[in-house]
NUDREN-713795 format. One line per field, with one value per residue (C-alpha): residue in one letter; z, x, y. Coordinates in steps of 0.2 Angstrom, whole numbers, padded with zeros to 4 digits. Layout:
res	[A|...];
up	[Z|...];
east	[X|...];
north	[Y|...];
***
This chain:
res	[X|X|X|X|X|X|X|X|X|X|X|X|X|X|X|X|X|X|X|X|X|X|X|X|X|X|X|X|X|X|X|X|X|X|X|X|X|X|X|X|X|X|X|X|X|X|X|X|X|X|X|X|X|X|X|X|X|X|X|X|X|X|X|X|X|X|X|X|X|X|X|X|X|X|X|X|X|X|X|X|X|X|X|X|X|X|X|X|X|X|X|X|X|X|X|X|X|X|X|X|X|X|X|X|X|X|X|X|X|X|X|X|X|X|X|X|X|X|X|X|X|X|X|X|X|X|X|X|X|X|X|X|X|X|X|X|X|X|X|X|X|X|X|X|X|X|X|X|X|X|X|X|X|X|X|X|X|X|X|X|X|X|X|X|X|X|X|X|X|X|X|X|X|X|X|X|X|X|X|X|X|X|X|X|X|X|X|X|X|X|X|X|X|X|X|X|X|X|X|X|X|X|X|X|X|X|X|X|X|X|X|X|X|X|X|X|X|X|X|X|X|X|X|X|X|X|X|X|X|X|X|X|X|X|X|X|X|X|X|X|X|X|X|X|X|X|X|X|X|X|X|X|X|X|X|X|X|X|X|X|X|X|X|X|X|X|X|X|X|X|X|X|X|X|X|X|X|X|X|X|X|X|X|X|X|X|X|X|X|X|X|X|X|X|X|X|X|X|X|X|X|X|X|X|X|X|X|X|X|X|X|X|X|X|X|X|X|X|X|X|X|X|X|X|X|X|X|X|X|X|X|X|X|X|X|X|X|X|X|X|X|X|X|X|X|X|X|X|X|X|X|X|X|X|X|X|X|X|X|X|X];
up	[0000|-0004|0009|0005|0004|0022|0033|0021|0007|-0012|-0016|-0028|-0012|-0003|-0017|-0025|-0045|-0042|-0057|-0056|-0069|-0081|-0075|-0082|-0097|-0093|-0105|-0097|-0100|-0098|-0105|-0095|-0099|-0084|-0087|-0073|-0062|-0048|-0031|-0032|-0049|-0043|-0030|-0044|-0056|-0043|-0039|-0057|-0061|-0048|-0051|-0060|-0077|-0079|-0089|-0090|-0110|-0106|-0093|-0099|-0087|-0091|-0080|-0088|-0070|-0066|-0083|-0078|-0061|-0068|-0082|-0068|-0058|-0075|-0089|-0098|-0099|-0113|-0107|-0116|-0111|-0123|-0118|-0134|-0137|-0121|-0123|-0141|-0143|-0149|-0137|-0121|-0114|-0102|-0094|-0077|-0075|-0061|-0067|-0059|-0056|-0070|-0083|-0080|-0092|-0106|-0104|-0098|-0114|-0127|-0118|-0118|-0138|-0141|-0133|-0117|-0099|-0087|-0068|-0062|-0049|-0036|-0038|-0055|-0062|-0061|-0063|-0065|-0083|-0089|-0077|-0082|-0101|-0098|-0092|-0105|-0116|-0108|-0105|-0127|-0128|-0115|-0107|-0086|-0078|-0060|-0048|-0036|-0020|-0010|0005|0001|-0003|0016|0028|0040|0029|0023|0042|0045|0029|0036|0053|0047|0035|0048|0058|0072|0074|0073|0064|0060|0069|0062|0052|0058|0052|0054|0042|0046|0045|0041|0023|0007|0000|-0018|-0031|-0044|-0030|-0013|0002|-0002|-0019|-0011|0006|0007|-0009|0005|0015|0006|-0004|0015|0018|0001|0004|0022|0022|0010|0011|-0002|0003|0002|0005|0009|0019|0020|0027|0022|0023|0010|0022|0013|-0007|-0014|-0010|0003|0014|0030|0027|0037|0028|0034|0023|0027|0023|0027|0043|0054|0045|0048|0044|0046|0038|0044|0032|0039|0030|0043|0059|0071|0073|0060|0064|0054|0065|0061|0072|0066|0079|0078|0092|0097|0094|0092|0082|0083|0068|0072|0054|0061|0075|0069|0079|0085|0070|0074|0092|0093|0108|0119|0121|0118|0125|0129|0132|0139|0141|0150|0154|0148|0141|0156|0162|0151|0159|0151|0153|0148|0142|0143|0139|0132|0122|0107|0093|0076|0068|0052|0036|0034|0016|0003|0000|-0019|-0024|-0016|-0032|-0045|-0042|-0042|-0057|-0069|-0063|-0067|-0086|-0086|-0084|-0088|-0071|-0065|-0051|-0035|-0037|-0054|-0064|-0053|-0038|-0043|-0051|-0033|-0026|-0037|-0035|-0016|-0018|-0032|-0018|-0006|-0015|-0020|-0001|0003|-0008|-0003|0018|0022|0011|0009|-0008|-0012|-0021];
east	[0000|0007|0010|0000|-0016|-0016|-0023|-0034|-0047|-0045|-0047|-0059|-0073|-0064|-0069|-0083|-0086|-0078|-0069|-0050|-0046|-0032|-0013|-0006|0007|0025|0041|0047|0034|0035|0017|0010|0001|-0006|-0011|-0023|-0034|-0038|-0031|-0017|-0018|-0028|-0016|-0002|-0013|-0017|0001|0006|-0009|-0001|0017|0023|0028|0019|0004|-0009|-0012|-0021|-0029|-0031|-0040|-0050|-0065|-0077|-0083|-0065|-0063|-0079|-0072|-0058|-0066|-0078|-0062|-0051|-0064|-0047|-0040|-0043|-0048|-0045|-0046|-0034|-0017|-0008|-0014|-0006|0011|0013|0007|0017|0008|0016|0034|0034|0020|0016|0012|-0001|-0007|-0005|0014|0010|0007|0022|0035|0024|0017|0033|0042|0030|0034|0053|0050|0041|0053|0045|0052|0043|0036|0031|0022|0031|0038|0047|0043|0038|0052|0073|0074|0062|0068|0087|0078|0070|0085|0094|0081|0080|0101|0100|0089|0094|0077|0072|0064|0059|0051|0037|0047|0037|0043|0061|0055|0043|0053|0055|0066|0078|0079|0084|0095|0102|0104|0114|0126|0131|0134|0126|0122|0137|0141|0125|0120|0104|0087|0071|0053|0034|0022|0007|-0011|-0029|-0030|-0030|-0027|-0021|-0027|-0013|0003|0006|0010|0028|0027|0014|0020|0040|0046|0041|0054|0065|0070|0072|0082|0093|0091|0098|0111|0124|0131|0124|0116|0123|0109|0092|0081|0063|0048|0028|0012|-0002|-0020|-0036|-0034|-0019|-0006|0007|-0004|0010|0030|0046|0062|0079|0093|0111|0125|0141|0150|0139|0121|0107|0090|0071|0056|0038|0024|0006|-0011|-0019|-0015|-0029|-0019|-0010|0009|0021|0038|0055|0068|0088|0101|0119|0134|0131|0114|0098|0082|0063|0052|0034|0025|0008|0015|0006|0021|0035|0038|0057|0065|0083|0089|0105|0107|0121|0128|0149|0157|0174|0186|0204|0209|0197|0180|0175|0179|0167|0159|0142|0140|0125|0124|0106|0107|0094|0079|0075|0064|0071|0060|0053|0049|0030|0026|0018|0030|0022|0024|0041|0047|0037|0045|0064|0056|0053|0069|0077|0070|0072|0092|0096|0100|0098|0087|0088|0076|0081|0077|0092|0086|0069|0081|0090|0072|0066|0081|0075|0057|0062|0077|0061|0049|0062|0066|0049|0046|0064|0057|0068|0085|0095|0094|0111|0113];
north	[0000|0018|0030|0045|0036|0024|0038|0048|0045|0046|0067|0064|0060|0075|0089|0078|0081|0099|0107|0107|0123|0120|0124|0137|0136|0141|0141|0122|0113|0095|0086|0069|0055|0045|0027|0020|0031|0019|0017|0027|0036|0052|0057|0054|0064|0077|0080|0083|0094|0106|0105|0120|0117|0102|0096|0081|0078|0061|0050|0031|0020|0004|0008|0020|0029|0031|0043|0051|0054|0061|0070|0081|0086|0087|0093|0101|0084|0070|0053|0038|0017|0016|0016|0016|0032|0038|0028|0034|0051|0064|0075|0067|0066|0058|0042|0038|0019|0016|-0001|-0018|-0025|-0037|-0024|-0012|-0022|-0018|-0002|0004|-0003|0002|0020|0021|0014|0026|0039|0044|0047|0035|0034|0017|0013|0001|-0014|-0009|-0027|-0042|-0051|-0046|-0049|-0038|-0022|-0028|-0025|-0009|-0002|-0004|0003|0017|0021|0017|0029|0042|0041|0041|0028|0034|0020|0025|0022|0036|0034|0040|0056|0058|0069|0054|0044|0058|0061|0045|0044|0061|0053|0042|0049|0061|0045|0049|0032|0025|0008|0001|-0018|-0020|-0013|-0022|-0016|-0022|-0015|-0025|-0023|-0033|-0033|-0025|-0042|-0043|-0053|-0055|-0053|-0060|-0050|-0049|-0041|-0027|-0022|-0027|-0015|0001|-0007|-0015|0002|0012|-0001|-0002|0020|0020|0007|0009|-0008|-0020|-0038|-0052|-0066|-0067|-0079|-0080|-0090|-0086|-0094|-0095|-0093|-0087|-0083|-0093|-0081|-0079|-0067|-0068|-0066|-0064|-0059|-0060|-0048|-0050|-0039|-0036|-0030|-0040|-0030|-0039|-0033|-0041|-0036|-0044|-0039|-0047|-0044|-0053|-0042|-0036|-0020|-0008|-0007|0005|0005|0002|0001|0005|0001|0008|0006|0026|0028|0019|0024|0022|0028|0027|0031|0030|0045|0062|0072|0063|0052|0047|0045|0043|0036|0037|0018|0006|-0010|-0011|-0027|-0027|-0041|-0039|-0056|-0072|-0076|-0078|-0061|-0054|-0037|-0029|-0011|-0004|0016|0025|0042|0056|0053|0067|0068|0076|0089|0079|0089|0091|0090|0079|0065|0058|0079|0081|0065|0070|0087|0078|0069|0081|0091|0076|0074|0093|0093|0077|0071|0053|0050|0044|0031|0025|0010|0003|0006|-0001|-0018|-0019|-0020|-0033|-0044|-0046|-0048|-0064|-0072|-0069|-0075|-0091|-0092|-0095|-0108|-0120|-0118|-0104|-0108|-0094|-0087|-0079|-0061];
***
C-alpha cells in the first residue's frame, strides 16, 4: 500500500465532482500521460496537475466511472481506455504507469520505444529480466525511468538517511521493520510483492552496504497467496536486517527500528508528531583477561525527537522527477534502484518456496 493514501481517502470523495481549472502554461513545459486512475492514480494525477511546469495531456483507465471521475475534476484533460494512445502520442513526454505489477513491463516498454520518460508505480517489475531489459532501453535511448518508491521522498526517511550519513548512529547492527495490517489483500501478487518494496527500498536508501543473502519464510492462508511473510537480509560487517509484512494483523503497525553502536532509532510512521525518536542507548562489552571475564555495561542516555519535514512526499518526487528529465540528471530512485528492489522480492519469493533456504545475491 502507498503512503500518501493509508490515513486519508481518495481526493476525488474529498472535493466531489468539483472542477479542477487547467494549470497554467510556462516556457518548461513537460506534458504527461497518466495510465490508470484507480487506487493510487488520482493522488499521482493530482500532484502533477499542480506541479509547476507540468501538464496532464491524457488520462487512460479501463474503467469508464473512473474517466468520468476524472473528467468532472479534470474537464481540460482528454480521457481515453486506450493506452496506446497515451504511450505513443506525440503530445506526451513523459507516462506515469499506475497499473498492476504485471502490466508495468509492457506499458513501460512500449513508452521508452516510443521515446517517453517513465514513472512506475512500485515494484518496478515483475520479474529481474524484464527491469534488467527496460534499463537498458531506456540508457539506449537516453530516457528516465523513476520508480514510485514514495517513502524515500517523506521527511522521516531523509531524516533517517540524514541521521545516518552524519553518523550519528554510529556503525550500524541492524534494520528491523513491521508493516502489518488486516487486509488490502491482492489478487494478482502476494503480500511480499505489495508491502516489502516500502521497506526494502528504505532499507537499500539508508544502508549503503549491499546484501549479500536473503532468507525468508511465508504462509499462504485465505486466497492462494502468501498473505504472511518474514524476511531476513544479510550484509556485510555484521548488517542484519528483518522485515515482517502481515495482511492478517488485528492492529495496523508501521515501526522500524535501526540500531547503531552510538545511537539507536525508533520511527513510528503511524505517529502524527513525534515520527522518529533517537535514543541514547548502547551495550559495551569489555574483556581484559578471559572469556570468562566478560563485563556488560550498559549506556542510557537522552531521548530526542528530530524535527521531520511536513510535506507531501508523492509531490516532493514528482518534483525531483521532472527536474530530473528537465536537466538530464539521474534520479535517485532510478530503474536501478527499482532492479535492486526486485532482485529481493524474487530471492524472497524463491526463499519461501525451498522452507527458508538462503537465496544468495
Amino acid at each position: 500500500m502507498n503512503p500518501e493514501l493509508e490515513n486519508q481517502t481518495l481526493p476525488f470523495t474529498s472535493v466531489p465532482y468539483a472542477s479542477i481549472p487547467a494549470p497554467s502554461v510556462g516556457k518548461e513545459l513537460l506534458r504527461f500521460g497518466v495510465v490508470g486512475y484507480g487506487y493510487w492514480g488520482p493522488n499521482v494525477v493530482r500532484n502533477l496537475h499542480s506541479l509547476e511546469g507540468s501538464r496532464i495531456v491524457t488520462i487512460c483507465d479501463q474503467s469508464t466511472s473512473a474517466l468520468k471521475r476524472a473528467k468532472q475534476l479534470y474537464p481540460h484533460v482528454d480521457m481515453t481506455r486506450n493506452s496506446e494512445e497515451v504511450l505513443t502520442s506525440p503530445d506526451i513526454d513523459a507516462v506515469a504507469i499506475v497499473t498492476p505489477v504485471w502490466t508495468h513491463y509492457e506499458l513501460a516498454k512500449k513508452a521508452l520505444m516510443n521515446g517517453k520518460h517513465v514513472f512506475v508505480e512500485k515494484p518496478l517489475t515483475s520479474s529481474v529480466e524484464q527491469a534488467e531489459e527496460l534499463i537498458e532501453l531506456a540508457e539506449r535511448k537516453n530516457l528516465n525511468i523513476m520508480v514510485d518508491h514514495t517513502f524515500l521522498f517523506t521527511g522521516a526517511v531523509r531524516k533517517i538517511r540524514q541521521l545516518i550519513d552524519e553518523n550519528t548512529l554510529g556503525d550500524l547492527y541492524y534494520y528491523d521493520s513491521t508493516r502489518v495490517n488486516l487486509g488490502l489483500f491482492q489478487h494478482d501478487i502476494n503480500v511480499v510483492w505489495d508491502l516489502a518494496p516500502h521497506d526494502l527500498s528504505i532499507m537499500d536508501h539508508v544502508i549503503r552496504a549491499r546484501p549479500e543473502a536473503i532468507v525468508a519464510t511465508g504462509e499462504c492462508h485465505l486466497n492462494g497467496f502468501v498473505d504472511v511473510a518474514f524476511i531476513t537480509v544479510y550484509f556485510p560487517q555484521n548488517i542484519i536486517a528483518h522485515i515482517n509484512v502481515n495482511w492478517l494483523s488485528p492492529v495496523k503497525v508501521r515501526t522500524t527500528l535501526i540500531g547503531g553502536e552510538k545511537k539507536m532509532l525508533v520511527w513510528n510512521d503511524l505517529e502524527v508528531d513525534e515520527k522518529i525518536k533517537v535514543y541514547d542507548k548502547g551495550v559495551q562489552m569489555t574483556n581484559n583477561q578471559g572469556v570468562y571475564d566478560l563485563l556488560v555495561s550498559y549506556r542510557t542516555g537522552d531521548m530526542w525527537s528530530p524535527k521531520v519535514e511536513q510535506a507531501e512526499a508523492l509531490k516532493v518526487e514528482l518534483a525531483h522527477f521532472r527536474e530530473c528529465i528537465m536537466s538530464g540528471k539521474r534520479p535517485s530512485n532510478d530503474g536501478i534502484a527499482g532492479l535492486r528492489v526486485v532482485k529481493m522480492l524474487e530471492a524472497a519469493d524463491q526463499s519461501i518456496k525451498e522452507k527458508g533456504n538462503a537465496i544468495l545475491l
